[in-house]
C-alpha positions as CSV (number, residue, x, y, z in Angstrom):
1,X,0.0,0.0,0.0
2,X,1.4,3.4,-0.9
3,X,2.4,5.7,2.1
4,X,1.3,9.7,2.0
5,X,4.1,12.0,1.1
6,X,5.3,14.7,3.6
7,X,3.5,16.6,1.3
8,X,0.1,15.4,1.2
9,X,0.6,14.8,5.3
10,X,1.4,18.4,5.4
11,X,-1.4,19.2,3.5
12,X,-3.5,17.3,5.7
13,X,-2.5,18.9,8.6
14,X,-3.3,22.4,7.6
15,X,-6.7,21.5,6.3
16,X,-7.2,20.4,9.6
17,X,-5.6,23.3,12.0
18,X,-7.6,25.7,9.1
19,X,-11.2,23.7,10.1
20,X,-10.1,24.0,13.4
21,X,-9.9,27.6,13.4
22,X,-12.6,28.1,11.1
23,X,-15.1,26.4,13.9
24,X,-14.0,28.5,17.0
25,X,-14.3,31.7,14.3
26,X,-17.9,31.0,13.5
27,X,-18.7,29.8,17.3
28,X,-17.1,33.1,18.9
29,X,-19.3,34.7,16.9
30,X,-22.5,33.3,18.0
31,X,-21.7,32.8,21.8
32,X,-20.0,34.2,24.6
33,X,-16.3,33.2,24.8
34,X,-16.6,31.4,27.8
35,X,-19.8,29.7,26.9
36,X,-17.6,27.6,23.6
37,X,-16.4,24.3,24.6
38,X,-13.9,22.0,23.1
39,X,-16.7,19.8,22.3
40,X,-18.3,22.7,20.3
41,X,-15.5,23.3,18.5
42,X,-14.6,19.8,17.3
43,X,-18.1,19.0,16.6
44,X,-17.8,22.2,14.3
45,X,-14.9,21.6,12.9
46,X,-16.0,17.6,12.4
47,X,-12.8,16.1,13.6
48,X,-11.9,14.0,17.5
49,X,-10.9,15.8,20.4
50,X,-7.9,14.1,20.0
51,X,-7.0,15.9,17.3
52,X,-7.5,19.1,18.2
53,X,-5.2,18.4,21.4
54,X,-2.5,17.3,18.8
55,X,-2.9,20.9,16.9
56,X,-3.5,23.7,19.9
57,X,-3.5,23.2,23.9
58,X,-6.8,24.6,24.3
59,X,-9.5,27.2,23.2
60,X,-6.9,29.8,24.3
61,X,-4.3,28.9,22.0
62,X,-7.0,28.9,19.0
63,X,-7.7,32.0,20.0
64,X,-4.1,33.2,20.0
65,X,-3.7,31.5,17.0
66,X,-6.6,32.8,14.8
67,X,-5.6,36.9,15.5
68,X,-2.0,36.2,15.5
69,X,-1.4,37.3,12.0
70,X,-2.8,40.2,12.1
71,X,-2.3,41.4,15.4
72,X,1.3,41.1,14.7
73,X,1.0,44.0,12.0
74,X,0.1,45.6,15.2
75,X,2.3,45.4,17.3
76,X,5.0,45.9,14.6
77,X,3.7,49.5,14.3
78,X,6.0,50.0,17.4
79,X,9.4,48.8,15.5
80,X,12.1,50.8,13.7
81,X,10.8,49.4,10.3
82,X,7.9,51.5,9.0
83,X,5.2,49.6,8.7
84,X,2.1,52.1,7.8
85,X,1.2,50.1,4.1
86,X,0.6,46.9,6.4
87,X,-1.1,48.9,8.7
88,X,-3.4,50.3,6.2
89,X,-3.9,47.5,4.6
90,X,-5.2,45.6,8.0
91,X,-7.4,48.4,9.1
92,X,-9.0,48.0,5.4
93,X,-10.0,44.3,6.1
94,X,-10.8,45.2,9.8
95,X,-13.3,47.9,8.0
96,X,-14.3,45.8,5.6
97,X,-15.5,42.8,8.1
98,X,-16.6,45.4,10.7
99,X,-20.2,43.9,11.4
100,X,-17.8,40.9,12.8
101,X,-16.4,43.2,15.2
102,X,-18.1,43.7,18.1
103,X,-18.1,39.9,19.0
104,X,-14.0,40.1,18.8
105,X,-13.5,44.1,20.0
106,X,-15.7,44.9,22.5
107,X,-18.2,42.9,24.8
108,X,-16.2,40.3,27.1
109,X,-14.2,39.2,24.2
110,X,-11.9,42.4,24.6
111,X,-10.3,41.6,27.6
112,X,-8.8,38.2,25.8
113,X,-8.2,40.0,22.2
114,X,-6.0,42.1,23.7
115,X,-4.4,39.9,25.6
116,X,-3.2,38.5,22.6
117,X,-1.8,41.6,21.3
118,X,0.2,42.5,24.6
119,X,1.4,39.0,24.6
120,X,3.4,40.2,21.0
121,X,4.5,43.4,21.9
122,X,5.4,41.9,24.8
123,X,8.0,39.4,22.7
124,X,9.1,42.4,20.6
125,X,9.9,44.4,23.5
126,X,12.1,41.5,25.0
127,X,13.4,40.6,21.7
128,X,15.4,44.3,21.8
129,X,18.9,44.2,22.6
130,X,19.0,43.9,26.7
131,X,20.1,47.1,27.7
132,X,17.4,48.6,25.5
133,X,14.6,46.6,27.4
134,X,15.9,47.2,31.0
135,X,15.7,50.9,29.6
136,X,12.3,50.8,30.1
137,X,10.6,53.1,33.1
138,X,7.8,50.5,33.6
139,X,8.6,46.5,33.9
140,X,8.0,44.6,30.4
141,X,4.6,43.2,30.9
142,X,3.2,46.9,32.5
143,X,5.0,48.5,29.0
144,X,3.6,45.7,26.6
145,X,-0.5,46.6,28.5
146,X,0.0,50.0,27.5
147,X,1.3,50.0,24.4
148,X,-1.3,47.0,23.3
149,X,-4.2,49.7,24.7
150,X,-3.0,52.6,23.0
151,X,-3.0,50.8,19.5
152,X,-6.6,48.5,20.4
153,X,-8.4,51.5,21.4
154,X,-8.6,53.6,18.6
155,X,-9.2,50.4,16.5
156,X,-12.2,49.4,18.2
157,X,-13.5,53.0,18.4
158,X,-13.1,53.5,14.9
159,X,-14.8,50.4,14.2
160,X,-17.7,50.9,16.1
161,X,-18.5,54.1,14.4
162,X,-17.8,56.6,17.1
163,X,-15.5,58.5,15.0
164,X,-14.8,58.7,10.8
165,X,-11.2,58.7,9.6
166,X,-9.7,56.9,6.7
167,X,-8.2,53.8,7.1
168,X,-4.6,55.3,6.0
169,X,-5.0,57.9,8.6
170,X,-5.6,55.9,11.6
171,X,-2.7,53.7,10.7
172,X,-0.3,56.5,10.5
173,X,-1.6,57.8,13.9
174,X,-1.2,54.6,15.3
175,X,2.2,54.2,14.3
176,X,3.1,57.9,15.4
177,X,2.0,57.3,18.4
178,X,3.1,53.9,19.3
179,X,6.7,55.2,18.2
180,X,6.1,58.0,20.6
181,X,5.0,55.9,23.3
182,X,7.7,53.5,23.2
183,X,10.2,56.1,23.4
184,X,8.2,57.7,25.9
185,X,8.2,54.7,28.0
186,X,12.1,54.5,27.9
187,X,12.3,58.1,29.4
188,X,13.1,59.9,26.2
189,X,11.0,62.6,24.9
190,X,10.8,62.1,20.9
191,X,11.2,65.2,19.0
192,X,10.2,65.9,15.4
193,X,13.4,64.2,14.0
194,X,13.0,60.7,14.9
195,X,9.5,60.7,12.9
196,X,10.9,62.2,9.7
197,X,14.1,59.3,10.3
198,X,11.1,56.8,10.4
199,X,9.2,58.0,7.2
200,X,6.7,59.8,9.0
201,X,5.3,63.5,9.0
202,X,6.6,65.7,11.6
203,X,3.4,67.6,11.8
204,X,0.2,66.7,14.2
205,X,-2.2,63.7,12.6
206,X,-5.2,64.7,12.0
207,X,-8.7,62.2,11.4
């Protein structure tokens, strides 16, 4: 009998990690976080508990899992690299799926969302040479809250209508201020060069 290639195995296991994260998607979106079990989810997704186990630890991690890409255009918006197109480009699709959002950005949902996002400016943060990361006035986890607030506040505002700006705008602020903040946060006060050394406008954003 012929054995699967790594290929098709690999294949395999996407399609199944993908249906996996496809389920919790469409369940967190119908129910309260804490009401989704792991026998929801597999039932959804049509595969054993086992296998789920062998894919993620737990509901958490799917979580983690499922707004790791994009949150990590997020929390990049505080690194030396500019990444405003990225930025844009998420806030587009954020706009675009917005009826979605109050089920991920606001409600009892927020609390864990953002956890995810502090958890990767959190590893960005540490990531930085050492003497750069003791640098910082507040201790790593305390920096990574307020960073991850500072950029999930506005998003979910904006998203929930109670301001208009263009998507291109708000990621440009976003970045601004999470460059300002981060510098802020290591006792520096940021003056009009550093944002013109980044790419960015040394006048005041506007919406």
């Amino acid at each position: 009998m012929r054995q699967p290639t790594r290929s098709t195995r690999d294949r395999r296991v996407q399609k199944t990690r993908q249906a996996l994260l496809d389920a919790f998607f469409t369940l967190v979106l119908r129910a309260p976080y804490e009401d989704i079990t792991v026998r929801d989810i597999v039932a959804r997704a049509g595969v054993g508990r086992s296998t789920l186990y062998e894919h993620f630890s737990g509901k958490d991690a799917i979580l983690a899992a499922s707004l790791g890409g994009a949150f990590a255009v997020l929390a990049d918006a505080l690194q030396p690299r500019d990444n405003t197109p990225a930025l844009t480009a998420l806030l587009e699709h954020f706009w675009s799926n917005r009826t979605l959002a109050p089920g991920i950005f606001s409600g009892p949902m927020r609390r864990r969302t953002v956890a995810v996002l502090v958890r990767l400016i959190e590893q960005r943060l540490r990531a930085e040479a050492p003497a750069r990361a003791a640098a910082l006035l507040l201790p790593t986890r305390l920096a990574a809250i307020q960073l991850a607030e500072a950029l999930f506040a506005p998003v979910a505002a904006w998203l929930a209508g109670q301001s208009a700006c263009s998507a291109q705008r708000l990621a440009l602020a976003l970045r601004t201020g999470a460059l300002a903040l981060t510098e802020a946060l290591r006792g520096g006060a940021p003056g009009p060069g550093q944002f013109v050394r980044q790419g960015l406008p040394a006048t005041t954003v506007k919406c």
